[in-house]
MOPAC internal coordinates of N, CA, C and O (Angstrom, degrees):
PM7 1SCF
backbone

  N    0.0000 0     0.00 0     0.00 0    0    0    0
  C    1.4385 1     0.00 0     0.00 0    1    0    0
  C    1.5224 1   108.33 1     0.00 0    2    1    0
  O    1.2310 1   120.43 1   -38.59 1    3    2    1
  N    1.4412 1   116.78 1   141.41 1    3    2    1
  C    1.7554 1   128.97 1   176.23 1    5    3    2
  C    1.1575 1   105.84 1   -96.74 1    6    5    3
  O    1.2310 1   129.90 1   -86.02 1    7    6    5
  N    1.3685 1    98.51 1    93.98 1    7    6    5
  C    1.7835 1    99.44 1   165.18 1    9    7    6
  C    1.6520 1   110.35 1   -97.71 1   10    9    7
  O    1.2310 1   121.82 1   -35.08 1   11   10    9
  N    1.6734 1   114.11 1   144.92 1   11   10    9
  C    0.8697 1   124.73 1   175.27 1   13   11   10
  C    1.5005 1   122.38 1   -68.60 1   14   13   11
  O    1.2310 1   113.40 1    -4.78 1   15   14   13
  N    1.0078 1   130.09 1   175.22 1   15   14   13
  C    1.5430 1   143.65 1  -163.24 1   17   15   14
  C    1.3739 1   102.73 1  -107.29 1   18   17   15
  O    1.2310 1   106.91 1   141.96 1   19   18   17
  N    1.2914 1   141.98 1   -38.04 1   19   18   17
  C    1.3781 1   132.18 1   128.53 1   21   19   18
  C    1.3363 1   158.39 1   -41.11 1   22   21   19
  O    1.2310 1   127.40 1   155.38 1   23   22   21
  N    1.4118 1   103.37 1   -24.62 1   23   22   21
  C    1.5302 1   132.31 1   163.14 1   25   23   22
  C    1.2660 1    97.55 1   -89.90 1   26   25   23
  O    1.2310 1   105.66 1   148.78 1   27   26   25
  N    1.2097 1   144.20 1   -31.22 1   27   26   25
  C    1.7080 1   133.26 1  -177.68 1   29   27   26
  C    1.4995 1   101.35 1   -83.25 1   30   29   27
  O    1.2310 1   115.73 1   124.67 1   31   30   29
  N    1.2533 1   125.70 1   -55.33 1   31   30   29
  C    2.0206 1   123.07 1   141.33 1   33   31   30
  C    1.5017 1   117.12 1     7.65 1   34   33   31
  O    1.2310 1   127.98 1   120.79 1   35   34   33
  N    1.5254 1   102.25 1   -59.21 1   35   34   33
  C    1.6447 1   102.91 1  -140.63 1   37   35   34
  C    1.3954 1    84.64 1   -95.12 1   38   37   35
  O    1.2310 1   122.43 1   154.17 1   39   38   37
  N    1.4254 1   112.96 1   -25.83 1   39   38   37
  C    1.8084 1   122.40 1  -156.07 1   41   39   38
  C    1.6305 1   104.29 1   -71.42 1   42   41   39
  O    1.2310 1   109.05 1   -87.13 1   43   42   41
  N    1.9080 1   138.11 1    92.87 1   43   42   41
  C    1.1050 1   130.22 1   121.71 1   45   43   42
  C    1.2721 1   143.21 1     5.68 1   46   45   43
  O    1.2310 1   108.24 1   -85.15 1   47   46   45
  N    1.3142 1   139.59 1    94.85 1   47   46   45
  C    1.6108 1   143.48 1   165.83 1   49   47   46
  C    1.6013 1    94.23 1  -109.37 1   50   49   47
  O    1.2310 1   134.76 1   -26.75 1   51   50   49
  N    1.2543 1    89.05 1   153.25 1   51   50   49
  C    1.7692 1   103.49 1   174.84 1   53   51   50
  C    1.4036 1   102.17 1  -154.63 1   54   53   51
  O    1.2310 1   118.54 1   -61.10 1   55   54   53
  N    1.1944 1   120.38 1   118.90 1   55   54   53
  C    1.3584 1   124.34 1  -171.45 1   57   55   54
  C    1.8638 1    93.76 1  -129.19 1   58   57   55
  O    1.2310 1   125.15 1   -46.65 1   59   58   57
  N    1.2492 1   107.71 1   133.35 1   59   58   57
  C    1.2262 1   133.44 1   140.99 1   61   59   58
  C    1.6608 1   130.15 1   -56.54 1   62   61   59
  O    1.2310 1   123.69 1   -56.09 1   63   62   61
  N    1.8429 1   110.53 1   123.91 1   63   62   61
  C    0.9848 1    97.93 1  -169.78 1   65   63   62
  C    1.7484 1   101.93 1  -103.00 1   66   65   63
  O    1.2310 1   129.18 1    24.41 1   67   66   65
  N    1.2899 1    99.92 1  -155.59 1   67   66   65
  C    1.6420 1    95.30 1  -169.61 1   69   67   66
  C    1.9733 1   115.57 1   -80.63 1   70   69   67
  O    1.2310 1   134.95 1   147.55 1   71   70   69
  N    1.1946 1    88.67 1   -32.45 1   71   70   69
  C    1.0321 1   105.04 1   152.16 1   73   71   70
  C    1.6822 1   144.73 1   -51.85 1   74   73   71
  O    1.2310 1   125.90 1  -173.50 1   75   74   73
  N    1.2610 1   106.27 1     6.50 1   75   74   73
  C    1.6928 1   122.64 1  -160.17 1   77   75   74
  C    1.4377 1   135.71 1    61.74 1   78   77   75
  O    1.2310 1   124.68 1   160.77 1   79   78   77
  N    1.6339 1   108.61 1   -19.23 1   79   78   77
  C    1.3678 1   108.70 1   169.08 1   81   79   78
  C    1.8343 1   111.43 1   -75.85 1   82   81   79
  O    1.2310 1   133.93 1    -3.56 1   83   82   81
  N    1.6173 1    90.67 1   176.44 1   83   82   81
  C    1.2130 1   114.95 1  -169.23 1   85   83   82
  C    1.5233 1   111.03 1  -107.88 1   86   85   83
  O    1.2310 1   112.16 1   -46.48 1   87   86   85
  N    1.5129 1   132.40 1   133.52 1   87   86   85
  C    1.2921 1   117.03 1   154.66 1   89   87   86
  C    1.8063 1    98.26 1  -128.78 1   90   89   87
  O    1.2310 1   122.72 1   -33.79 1   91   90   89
  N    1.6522 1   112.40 1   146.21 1   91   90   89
  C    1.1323 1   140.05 1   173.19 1   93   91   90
  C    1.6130 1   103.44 1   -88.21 1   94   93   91
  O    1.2310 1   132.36 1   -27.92 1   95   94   93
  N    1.3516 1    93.72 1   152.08 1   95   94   93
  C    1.5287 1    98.85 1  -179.78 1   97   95   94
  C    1.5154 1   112.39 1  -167.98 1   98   97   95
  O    1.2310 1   117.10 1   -44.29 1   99   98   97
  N    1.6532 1   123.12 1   135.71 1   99   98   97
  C    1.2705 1   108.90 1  -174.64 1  101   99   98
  C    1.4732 1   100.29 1   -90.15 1  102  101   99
  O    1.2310 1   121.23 1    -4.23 1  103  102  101
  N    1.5627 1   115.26 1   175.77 1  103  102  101
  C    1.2795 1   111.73 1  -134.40 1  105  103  102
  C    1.7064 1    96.88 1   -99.29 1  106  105  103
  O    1.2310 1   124.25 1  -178.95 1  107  106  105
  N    1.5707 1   109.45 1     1.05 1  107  106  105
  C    1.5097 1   111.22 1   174.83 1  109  107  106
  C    1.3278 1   109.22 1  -123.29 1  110  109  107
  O    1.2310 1   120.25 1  -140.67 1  111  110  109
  N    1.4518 1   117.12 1    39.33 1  111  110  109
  C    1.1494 1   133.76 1   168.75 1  113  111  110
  C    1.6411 1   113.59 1  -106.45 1  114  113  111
  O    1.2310 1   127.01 1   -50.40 1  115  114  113
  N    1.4457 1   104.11 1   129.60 1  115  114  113
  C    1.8592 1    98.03 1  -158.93 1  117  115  114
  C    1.8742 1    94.58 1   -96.61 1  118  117  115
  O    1.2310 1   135.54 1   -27.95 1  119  118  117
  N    1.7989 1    87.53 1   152.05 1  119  118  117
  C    1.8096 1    79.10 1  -172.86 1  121  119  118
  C    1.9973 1    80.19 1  -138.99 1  122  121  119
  O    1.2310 1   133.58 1    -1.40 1  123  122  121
  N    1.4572 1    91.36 1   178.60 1  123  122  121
  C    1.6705 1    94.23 1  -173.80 1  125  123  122
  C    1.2404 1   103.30 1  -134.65 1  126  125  123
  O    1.2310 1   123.41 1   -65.74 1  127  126  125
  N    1.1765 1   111.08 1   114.26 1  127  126  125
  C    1.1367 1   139.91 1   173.49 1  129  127  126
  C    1.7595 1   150.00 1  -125.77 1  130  129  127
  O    1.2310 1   119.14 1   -81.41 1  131  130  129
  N    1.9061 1   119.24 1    98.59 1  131  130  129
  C    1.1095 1   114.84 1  -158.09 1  133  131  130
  C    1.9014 1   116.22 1    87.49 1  134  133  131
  O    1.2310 1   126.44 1  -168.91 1  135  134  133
  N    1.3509 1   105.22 1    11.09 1  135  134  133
  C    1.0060 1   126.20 1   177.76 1  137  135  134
  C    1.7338 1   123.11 1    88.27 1  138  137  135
  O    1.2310 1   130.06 1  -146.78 1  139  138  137
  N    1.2500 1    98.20 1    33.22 1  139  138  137
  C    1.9566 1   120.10 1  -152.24 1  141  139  138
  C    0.8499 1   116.99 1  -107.25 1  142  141  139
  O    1.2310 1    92.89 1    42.74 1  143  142  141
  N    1.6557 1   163.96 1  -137.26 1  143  142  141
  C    1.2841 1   166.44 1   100.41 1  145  143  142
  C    1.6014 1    91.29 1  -134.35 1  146  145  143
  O    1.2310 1   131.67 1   -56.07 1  147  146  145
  N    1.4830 1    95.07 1   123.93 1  147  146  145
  C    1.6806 1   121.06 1   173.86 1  149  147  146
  C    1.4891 1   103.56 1  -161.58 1  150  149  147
  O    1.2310 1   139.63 1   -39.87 1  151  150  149
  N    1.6920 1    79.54 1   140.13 1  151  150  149
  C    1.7568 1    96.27 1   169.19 1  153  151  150
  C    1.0156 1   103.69 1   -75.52 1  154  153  151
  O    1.2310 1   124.87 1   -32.61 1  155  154  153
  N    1.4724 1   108.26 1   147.39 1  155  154  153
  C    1.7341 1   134.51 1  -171.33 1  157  155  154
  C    1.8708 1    87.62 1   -41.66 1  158  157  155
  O    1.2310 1   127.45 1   102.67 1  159  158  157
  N    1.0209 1   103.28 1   -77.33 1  159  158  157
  C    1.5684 1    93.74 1  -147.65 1  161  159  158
  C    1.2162 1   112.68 1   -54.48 1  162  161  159
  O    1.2310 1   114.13 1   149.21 1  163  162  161
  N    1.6152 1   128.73 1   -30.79 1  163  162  161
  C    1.4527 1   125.22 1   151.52 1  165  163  162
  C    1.6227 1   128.60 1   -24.70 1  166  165  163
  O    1.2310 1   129.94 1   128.68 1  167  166  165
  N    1.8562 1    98.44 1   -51.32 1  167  166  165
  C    1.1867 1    87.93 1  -170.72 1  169  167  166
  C    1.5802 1   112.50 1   -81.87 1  170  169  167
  O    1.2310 1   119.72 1   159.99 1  171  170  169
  N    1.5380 1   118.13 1   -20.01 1  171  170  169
  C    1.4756 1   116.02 1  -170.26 1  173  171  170
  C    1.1038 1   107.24 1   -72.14 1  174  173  171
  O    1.2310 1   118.70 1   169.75 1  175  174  173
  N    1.6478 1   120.08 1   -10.25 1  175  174  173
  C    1.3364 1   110.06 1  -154.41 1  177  175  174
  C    1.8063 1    98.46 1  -107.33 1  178  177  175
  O    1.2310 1   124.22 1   166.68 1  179  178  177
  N    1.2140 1   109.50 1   -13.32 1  179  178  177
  C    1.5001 1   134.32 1   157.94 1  181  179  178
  C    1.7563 1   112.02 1   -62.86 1  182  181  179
  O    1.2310 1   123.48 1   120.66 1  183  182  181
  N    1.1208 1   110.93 1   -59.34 1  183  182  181
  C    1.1466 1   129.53 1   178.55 1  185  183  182
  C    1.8528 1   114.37 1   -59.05 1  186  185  183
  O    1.2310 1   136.50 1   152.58 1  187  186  185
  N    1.2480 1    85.66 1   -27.42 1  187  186  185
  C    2.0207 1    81.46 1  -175.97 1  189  187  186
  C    1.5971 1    94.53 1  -114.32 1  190  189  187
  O    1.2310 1   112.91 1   167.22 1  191  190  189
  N    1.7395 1   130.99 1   -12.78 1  191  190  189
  C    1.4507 1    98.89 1   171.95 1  193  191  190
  C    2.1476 1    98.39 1  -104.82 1  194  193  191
  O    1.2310 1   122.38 1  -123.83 1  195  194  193
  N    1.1645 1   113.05 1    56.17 1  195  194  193
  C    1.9052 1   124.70 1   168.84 1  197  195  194
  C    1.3117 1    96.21 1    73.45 1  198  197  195
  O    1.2310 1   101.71 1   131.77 1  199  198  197
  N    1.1472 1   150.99 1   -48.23 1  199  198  197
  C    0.9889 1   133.54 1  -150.75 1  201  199  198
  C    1.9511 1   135.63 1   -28.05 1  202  201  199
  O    1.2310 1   137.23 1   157.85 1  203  202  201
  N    0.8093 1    84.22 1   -22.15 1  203  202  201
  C    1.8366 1   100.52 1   173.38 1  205  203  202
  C    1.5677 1    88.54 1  -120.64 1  206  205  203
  O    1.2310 1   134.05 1   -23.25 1  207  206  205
  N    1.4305 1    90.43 1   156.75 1  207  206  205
  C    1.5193 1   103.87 1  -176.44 1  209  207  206
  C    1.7281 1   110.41 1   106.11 1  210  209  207
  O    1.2310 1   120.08 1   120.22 1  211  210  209
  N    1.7458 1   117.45 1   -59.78 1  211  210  209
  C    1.2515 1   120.81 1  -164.21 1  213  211  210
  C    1.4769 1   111.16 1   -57.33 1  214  213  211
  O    1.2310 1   127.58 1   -50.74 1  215  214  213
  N    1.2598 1   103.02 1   129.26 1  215  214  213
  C    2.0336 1   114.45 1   159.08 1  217  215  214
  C    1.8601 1   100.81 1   -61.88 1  218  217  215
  O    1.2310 1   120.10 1   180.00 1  219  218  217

């Protein structure tokens, strides 16, 4: 799917850390994670089909 660069803008992730708090993030905003750099929606979208986690 072609998502636009404005719609990834407008697009919200909020991920919980281990710790219980919350951080928000727009979805073409790059965050680092597991030693990584990914845009939010990369990583949530990593994050909800297993990709981290597996042995």
């Amino acid at each position: 799917m072609l998502v636009k660069e404005q719609d990834l803008a407008n697009t919200r992730y909020r991920f919980t850390l281990e710790d219980g708090s919350t951080v928000e993030l727009a979805g073409n905003e790059t965050v680092e994670y597991d030693g990584e750099t990914h845009t939010a929606a990369n990583l949530f979208d990593a994050l909800k089909e297993g990709y981290y986690g597996r042995l």
